[in-house]
N, C-alpha and C positions, 0 to 999 in steps of 0.2 A: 353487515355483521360487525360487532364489533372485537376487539382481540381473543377472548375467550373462547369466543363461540367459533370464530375464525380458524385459532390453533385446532381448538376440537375437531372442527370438519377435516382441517389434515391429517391430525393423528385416526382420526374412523376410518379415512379410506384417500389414502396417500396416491395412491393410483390414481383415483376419480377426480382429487385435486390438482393434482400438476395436469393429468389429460386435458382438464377445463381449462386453465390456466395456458397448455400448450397451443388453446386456438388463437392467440393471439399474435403467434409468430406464423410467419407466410413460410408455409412447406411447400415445396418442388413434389415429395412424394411424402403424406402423412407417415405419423410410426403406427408397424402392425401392430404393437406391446407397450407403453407405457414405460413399464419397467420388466428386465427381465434379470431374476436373480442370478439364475445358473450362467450369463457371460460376464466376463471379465474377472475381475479380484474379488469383489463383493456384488456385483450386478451394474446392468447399464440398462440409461435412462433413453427412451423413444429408437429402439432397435429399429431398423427399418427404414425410418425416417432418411429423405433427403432435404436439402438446404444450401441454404448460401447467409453467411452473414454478413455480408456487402451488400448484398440485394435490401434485408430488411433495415439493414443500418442505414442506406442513401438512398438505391432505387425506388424503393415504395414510396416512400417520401414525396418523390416528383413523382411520380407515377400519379399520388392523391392529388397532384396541384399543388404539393408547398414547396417547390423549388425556388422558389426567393427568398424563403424563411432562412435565418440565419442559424447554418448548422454550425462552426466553428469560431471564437472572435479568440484574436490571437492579442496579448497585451504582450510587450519587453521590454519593460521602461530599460534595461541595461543596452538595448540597439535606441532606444525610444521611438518605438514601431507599433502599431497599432492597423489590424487590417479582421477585416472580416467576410468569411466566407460562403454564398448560400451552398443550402443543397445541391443545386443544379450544378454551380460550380464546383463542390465537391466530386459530384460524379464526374464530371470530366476531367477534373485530375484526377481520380482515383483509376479510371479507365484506361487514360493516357497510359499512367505509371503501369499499371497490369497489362499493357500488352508491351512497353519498355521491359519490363523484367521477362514475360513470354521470349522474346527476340534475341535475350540473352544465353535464353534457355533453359529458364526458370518453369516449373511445371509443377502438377497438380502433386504433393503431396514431401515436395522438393522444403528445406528447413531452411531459413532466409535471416542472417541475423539482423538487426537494426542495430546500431550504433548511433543514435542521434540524442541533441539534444531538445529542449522544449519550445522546437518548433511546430506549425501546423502540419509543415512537410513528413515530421513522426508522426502523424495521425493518417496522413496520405499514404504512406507507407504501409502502415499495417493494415489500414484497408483494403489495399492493392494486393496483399498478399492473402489474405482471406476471400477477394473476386475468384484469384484464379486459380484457389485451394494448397496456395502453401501454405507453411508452417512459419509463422515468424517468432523468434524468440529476439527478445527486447533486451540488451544489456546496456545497465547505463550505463551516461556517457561520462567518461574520464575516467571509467573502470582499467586499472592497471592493466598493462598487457598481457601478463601472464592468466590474468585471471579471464580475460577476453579472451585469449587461445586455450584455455581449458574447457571455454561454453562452445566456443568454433567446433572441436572435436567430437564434444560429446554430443550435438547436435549433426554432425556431419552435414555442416552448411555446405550449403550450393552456390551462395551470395550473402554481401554484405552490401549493407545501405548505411549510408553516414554522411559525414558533414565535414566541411573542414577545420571547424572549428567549434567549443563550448564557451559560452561567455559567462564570467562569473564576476561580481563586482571587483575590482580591483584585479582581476586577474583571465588570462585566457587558457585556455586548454584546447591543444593542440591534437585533435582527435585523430589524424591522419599519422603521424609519429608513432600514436601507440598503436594503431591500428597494423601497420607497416610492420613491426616489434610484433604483434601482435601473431599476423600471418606466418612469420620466418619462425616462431616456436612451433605452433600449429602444425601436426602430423596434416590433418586436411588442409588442403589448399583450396579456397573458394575459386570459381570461372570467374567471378568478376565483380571487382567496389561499385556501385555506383553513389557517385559522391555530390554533395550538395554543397556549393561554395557558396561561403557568405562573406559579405561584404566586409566586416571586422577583419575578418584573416582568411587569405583565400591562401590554397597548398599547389602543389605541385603534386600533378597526377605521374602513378606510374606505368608509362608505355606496356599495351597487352594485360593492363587489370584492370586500371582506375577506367570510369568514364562517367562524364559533366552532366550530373542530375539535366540541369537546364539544356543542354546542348541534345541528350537523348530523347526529353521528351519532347522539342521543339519539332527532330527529324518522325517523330512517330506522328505528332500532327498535322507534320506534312505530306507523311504520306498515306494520312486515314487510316492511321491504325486505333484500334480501340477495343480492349477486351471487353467480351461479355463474361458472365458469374457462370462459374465451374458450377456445375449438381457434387456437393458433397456428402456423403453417409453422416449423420448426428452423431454417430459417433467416433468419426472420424475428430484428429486431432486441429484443435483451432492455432491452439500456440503451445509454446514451450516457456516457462517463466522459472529462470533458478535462482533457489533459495538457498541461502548454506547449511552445510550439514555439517552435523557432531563431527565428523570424522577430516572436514575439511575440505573434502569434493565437493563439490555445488550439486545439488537435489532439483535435476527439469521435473516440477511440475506439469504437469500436461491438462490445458483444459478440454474437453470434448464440445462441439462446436453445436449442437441441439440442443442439450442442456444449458449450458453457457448462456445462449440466449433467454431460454425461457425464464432462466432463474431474473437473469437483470432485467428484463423487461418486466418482471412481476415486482422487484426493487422500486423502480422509480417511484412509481405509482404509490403502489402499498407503504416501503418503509420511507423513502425520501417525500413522498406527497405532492413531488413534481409533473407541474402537466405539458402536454405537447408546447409546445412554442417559448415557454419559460426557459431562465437561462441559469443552467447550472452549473456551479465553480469546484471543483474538486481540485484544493491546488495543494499538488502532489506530482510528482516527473511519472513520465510513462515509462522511466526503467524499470517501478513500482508497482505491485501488484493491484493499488488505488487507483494508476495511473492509465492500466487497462482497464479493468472493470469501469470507473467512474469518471475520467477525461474521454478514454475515446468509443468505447462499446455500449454500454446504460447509456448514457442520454443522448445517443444516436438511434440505438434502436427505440427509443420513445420517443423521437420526434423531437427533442430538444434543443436547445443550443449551449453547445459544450467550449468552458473556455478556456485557454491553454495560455499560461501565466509563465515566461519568461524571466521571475525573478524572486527578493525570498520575503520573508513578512517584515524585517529590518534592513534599512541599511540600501535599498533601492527605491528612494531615497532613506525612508526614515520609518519609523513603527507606525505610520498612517499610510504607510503603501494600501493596505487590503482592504483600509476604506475608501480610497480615491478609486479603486478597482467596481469594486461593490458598486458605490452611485456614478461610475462611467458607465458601465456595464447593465446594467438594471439586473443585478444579481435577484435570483428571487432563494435560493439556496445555497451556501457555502459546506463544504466539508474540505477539514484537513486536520493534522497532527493534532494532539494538547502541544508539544513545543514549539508551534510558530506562536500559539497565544500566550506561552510563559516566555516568550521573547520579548512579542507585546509588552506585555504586561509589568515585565522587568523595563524595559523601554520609556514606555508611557504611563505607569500607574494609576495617576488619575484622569485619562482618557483625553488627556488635552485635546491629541489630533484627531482623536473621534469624532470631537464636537465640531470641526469643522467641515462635515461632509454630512449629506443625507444619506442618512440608510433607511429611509423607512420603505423600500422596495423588500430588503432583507426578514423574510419569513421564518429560516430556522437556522441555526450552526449544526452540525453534525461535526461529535469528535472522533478519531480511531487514529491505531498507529502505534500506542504504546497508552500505558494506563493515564486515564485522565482525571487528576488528582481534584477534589473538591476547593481545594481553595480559588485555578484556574478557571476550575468553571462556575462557582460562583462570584469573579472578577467579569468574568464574558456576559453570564446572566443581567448583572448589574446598569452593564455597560451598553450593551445590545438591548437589553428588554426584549428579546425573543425569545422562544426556547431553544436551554443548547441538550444537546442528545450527542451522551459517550455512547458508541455503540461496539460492539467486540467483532474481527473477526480475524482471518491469515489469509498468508498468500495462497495454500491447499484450499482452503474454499471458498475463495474467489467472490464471497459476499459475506451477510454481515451474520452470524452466529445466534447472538442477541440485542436487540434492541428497541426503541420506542418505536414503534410502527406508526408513522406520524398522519399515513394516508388511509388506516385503518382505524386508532383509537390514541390519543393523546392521552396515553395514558400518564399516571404522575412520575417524574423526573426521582430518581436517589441517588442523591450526590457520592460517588464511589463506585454507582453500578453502571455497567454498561447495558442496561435494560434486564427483557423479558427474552426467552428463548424464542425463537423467527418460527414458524411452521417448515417444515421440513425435517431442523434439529432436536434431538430426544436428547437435551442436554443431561447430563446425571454425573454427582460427584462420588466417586469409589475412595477407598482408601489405599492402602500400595501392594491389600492383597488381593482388590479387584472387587471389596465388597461396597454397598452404599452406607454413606456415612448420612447420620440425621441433617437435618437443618439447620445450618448455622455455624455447621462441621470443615475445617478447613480440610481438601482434600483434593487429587486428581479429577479435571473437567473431563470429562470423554463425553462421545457422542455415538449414540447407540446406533448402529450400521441397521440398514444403507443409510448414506450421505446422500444429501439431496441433489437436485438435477445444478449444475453449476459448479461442482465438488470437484477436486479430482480421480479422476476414475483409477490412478495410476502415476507413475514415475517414468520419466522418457525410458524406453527400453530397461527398466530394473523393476521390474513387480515384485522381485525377492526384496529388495529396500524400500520397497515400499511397504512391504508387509513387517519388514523389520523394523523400520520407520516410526510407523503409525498402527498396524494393525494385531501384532504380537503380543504386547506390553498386557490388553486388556481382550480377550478374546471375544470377540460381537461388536467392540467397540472401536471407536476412533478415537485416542488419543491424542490433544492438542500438545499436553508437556505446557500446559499452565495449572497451575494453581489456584481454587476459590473454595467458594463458599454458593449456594444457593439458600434464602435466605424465606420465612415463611409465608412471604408472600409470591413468592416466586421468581424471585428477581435474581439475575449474576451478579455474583461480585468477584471479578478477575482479580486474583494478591499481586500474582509476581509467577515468569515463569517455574516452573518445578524449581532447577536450577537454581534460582534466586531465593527459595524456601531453605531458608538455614537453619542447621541444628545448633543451638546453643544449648549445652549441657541438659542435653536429650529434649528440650523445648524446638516444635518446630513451629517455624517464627517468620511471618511476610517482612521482607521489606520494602514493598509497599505500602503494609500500614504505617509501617513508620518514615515510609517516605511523605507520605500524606499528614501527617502530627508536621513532621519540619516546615514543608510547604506553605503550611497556615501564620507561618510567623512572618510579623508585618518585613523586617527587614531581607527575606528570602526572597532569590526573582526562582531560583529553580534548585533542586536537590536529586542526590542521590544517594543510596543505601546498597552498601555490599556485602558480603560476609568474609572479614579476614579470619585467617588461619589462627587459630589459637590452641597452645600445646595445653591445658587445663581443660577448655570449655568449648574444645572442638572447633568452633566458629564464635567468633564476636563481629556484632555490626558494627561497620565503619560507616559513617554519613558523610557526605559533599556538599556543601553548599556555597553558590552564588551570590551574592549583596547582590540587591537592586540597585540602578543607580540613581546616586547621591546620597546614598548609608556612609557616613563617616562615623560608624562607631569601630571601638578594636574587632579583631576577629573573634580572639580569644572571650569577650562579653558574651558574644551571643551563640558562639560555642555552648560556653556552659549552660544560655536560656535553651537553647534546643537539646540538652540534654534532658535540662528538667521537665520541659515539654514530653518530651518520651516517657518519662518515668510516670507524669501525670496522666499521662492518657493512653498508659499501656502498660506500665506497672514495671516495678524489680525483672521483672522476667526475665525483658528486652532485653536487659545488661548493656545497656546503649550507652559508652560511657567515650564515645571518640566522636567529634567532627570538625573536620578539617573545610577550611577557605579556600576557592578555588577560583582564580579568574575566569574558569570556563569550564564545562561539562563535553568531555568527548562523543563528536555524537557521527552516525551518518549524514549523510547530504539528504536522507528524506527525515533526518530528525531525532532515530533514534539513539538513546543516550548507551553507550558502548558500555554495559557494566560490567560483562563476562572477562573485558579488556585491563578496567580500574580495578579488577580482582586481581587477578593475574601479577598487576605491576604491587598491586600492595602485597599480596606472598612472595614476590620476588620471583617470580615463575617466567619462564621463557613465555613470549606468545607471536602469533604472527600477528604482521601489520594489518587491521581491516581494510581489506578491499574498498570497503565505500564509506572510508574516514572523510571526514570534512574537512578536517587540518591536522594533521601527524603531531604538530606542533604540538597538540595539546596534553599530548598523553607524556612529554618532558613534565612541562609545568605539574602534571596531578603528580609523578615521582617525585620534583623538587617539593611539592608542598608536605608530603608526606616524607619527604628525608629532611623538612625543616624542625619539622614536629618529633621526630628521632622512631618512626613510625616503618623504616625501613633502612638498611642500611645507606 
């Protein structure tokens, strides 16, 4: 079938499709229901159902005969460490480690934080806690302490897994420090670290908590210990993943552990086009919501080989890291941010170091993460000669929203869109008083309940915020709290969250379209678009942009070209009459560019520090550029 006919058969009879779709996962006990509306917040997917998602992620695996197949290949050019791991050995670490944390007295349904960095041993991890039916929630690593002992509580951990160290170029982070910091704020007290020393910087354990990754499971192989897979309910809880919320508490999303699977296992295949044995790169940390779904869960439960990159697209060594990776690796699919490839691409522009590596194993890119502006992806296009695919989705559901469904139907590429809507989702844009706007109409994305199998069904212990969250805003609906357009051929185009929809004298205004106009100018490596406060016209756009390097022209030149740029290809409206140079764009550690933060500092507004800032550093520099310009006080 191919996509039309495909969406169709979902939308006829949604039930009939996921059921088929559900044979492909190994149940413990089938579900009696498919779907049932009347449990949970809006209904839950395969009631009844039991499972293991260890079992279909490794067991089966060897079970078929591919336990030599290679499930994990770990790359760190920052240790310069390269190992690879089969199935078979995965299972017996993951087995070890599940009955190490048993022994501790970790149990079925017990909440288990990870603190690690992009190691194998975080894949080991969360699989070990999925064997013996806990709950693990993932925080990355070098996340401040307070914000670690805010996820500790609200998760009411039993244990904590970590490391003794995060390696970053030029710099180390000391995970055990904040970890320590971490527990003494902490109303809960974990029974016990188990900690992973690495060679870079090993710690000092603390007497009656810590205890030696290697030393636990060395005593557990000696004395034959080895878990087998809990039977869990499908709808019991897989993990807990928090996201930040409006308010400043962090939002545990909750995945349900039947659905979860089925959804990503129907992913591989269908949207990514990956098959068993292929090796797929999702390089993104597993503190990230990519990082589960697409390093350790998808292309485990398909039979794949999932690889776990220890380092960033620049700078370990240089903008040709991800291709030495690629033809090490016999990458056969890549997926990560648009800003590792606007690194690139500001890095490397005319593809020097490309040219020095074969990629012709490399079948597709997939982008997501933050909007993937046309100019980025027609640099990648050019460069790769493969197809790249923007694809839209969030941490609440856990896979991709809309996009080219590549193992289904190639369909055509729209620079700006992140594809077609997935089967499952009843994408539909309202306007703010819940009605549908035409085609072509900028407006509220929602998605018409229920959410598919893989969604979250819920909020850790808050169904009230979660209903106030997501479910309130648009009644039937799921509200993302972004912004677009659906367009007449059916395609999404994601603007900018809600948030980021600014009113300029009563004009409401993306700026991402006009982050997308700056983008396309030759001397631009990356950009931003915020809306400053303005006492006449409510909000005016302020823009940010980066020089590529070796632009030795003034700032102030091509300031004024990317105004005229705006006015050209978006008119008076915009009122786009500011942008400022920036040595660098404020971003997270998995890429995203902090704009809520560049707002804040150009109103002059208090804000807190982001949790998962890349360099503090940088958000000085964006006030000094804007108090050069007399643009703040």
């Amino acid at each position: 079938m191919n996509y039309k006919e495909t969406y169709a058969a979902w939308a006829a009879d949604p039930e009939g499709f996921w059921g088929a779709v559900a044979h492909d996962i190994d149940w413990i006990k089938p579900p009696e229901r498919v779907f049932n509306p009347d449990a949970g917040v809006y209904g839950r997917w395969f009631e009844g159902a039991t499972c293991n998602t260890c079992y279909n992620a490794v067991d089966r695996h060897v079970e078929a005969g591919h336990g030599e197949r290679a499930a994990i290949i770990y790359d760190s050019p920052v240790t310069d460490t390269k190992r690879t791991i089969t199935y078979a050995e995965l299972l017996d670490e993951v087995a070890t480690l599940g009955a190490v944390l048993q022994d501790i007295g970790v149990g079925q349904g017990d909440r288990v934080i990870l603190y690690m960095p992009m190691v194998a041993e975080a894949m080991i991890a969360m699989l070990a806690c999925a064997r013996i039916g806990a709950v693990h929630s993932v925080v990355f690593g070098g996340f401040a302490a307070t914000e670690l002992a805010t996820r500790i509580d609200d998760a009411g951990a039993k244990a904590v897994i970590t490391a003794s160290c995060g390696i970053e170029p030029g710099r180390m982070i000391d995970y055990m420090s904040l970890l320590s910091e971490a527990i003494d704020i902490a109303t809960v007290k974990p029974i016990g670290c188990l900690v992973l020393q690495r060679d870079a910087q090993r710690c000092e354990l603390t007497a009656g908590r810590d205890l030696d990754w290697a030393e636990m499971m060395a005593a557990a192989r000696a004395a034959g210990r080895w878990a087998e897979c809990v039977e869990v309910a499908a709808t019991d809880p897989a993990y807990i993943l928090y996201t930040s919320g409006t308010t400043g508490e962090p939002k545990g999303v909750v995945r349900d552990t039947g659905g979860h699977m089925v959804a990503l296992q129907w992913t591989m295949k269908n949207i990514y086009g990956v098959n068993p044995g292929e090796v797929f790169w999702a390089a993104s940390d597993v503190g990230w919501v990519v990082g589960h779904s697409y390093i350790c869960y998808g292309p485990l439960l398909a039979g794949c080989t999932t690889l776990v990159y220890e380092g960033k697209p620049v700078g370990t060594p240089d903008a040709g890291a991800f291709w030495r990776v690629i033809e090490d690796h016999d990458v056969s699919v890549l997926f990560t941010a648009p800003t590792a490839f606007r690194a690139i691409r500001g890095q490397d522009f005319e593809g020097k170091l490309l040219a020095e590596y074969d990629l012709s194993c490399l079948r597709t890119l997939f982008l997501a993460g933050e909007r993937s502006d046309p100019a980025t992806l027609e640099w990648a296009e050019a460069h790769l000669g493969v197809p790249v695919i923007d694809h839209w989705w969030q941490t609440e559901t856990g896979w991709a929203i809309s996009a080219i469904p590549m193992g289904i139907e190639a369909l055509p590429v729209k620079h700006g869109s992140p594809g077609v809507p997935m089967p499952g989702y009843d994408v539909q844009v309202l306007d703010d008083a819940g009605h549908p706007v035409e085609n072509g109409t900028l407006g509220n994305i929602v998605v018409k309940l229920p959410l598919p199998p893989g969604c979250l069904p819920t909020l850790w212990n808050a169904d009230n915020r979660f209903l106030s969250s997501y479910l309130n805003e648009f009644p039937g609906y799921y509200a993302t709290s972004d912004a677009g357009i659906l367009d007449q051929d059916g395609y999404l185009h994601v603007m900018a969250r809600t948030d980021d929809i600014i009113n300029v004298a009563g004009h409401r205004l993306s700026t991402g379209a006009m982050e997308e106009v700056l983008a396309h100018h030759d001397a631009v490596a990356e950009c931003a678009v915020i809306g400053k406060a303005d006492a006449l016209k409510g909000q005016l756009p302020l823009g940010f942009f980066v020089l590529k390097s070796g632009v030795n022209r003034p700032d102030d030149e091509i300031a004024a070209e990317l105004v005229k740029l705006v006015r050209a290809k978006i008119g008076a409206v915009a009122a786009f009459k500011l942008a400022v140079a920036v040595p660098r764009l404020p971003k997270t550690r998995s890429g995203k560019v902090l704009r809520g933060t560049m707002q804040k500092i150009a109103d002059a507004e208090a804000y807190k520090m982001p949790a998962a800032i890349d360099d503090p550093a940088i958000l000085d520099e964006i006030a000094e550029a804007l108090g050069a310009k007399g643009l703040i006080g």
